[in-house]
N, C-alpha and C positions, 0 to 999 in steps of 0.2 A: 205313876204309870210312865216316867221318863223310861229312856233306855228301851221302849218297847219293841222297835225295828232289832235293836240287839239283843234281844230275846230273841224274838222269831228266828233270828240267822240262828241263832244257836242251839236253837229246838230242832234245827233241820240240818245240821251237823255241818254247816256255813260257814261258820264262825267260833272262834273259839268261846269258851262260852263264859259273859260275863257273870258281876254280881247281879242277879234279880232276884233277891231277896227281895226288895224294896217296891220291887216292879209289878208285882201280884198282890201286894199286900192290901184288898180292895175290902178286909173286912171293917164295918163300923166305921165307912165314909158315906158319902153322898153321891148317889148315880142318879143323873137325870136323861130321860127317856121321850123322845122329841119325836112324838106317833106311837105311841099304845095299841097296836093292834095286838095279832097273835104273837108274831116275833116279838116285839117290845115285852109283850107281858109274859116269856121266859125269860127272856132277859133280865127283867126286875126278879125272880124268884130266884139267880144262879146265882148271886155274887153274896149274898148274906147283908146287903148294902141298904141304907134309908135310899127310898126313892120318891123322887117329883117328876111329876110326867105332864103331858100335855097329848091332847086326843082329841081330832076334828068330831067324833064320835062320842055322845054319851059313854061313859065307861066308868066303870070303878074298880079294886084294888086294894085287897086289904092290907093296909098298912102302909100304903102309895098315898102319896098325896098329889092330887092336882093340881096345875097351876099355869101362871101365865108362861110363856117364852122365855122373857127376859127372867124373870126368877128363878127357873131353872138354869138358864146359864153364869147367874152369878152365884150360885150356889153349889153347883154340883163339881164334883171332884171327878167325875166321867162321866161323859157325856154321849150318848148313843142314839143314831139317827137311823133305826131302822125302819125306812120307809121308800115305796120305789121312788123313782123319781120321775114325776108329772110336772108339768106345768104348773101345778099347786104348791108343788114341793122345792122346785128349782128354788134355788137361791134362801130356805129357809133359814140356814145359818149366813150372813152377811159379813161384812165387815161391823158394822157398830155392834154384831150379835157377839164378833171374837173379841170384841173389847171386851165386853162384860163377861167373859169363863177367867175363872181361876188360873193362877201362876203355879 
């Protein structure tokens, strides 16, 4: 997913438009889903991707697995936070959280 701001410029005729080839190539990685609600669970079902999720809520997901925080972020190859942001939520992702995501 590098290069991703130079995508978008160049989806929007911004920019000349680089290689992303490489840049969408999201099939048969690992996305992890940090809040499972309705948004999160289209999310898991668009990219064709293993998912790990976490959900303040009961919830299940076929073919998702759930799990803790920190295992989702040291494992997933994208990582999507769609959740508003409350009080509860602020600061979910920290600093010791971006140590442990993928390079």
């Amino acid at each position: 997913m590098r290069q991703i701001c130079a995508a978008d410029a160049a989806a929007g005729g911004a920019a000349p438009t680089p290689d992303v080839s490489s840049v969408f190539d999201l099939a048969g990685r690992t996305t992890g889903i940090l809040g499972l609600g309705d948004v999160g669970a289209r999310i898991a079902q668009g990219f064709g991707m293993r998912v790990l999720f976490t959900s303040r809520r009961p919830r299940s997901l076929p073919s998702a697995l759930r799990t803790e925080t920190e295992h989702v972020l040291s494992q997933a190859d994208a990582a999507f936070l769609p959740v508003p942001l409350t009080p509860q939520t602020r600061h979910l992702i920290d600093v010791p959280g971006l140590i442990l995501t993928r390079q």
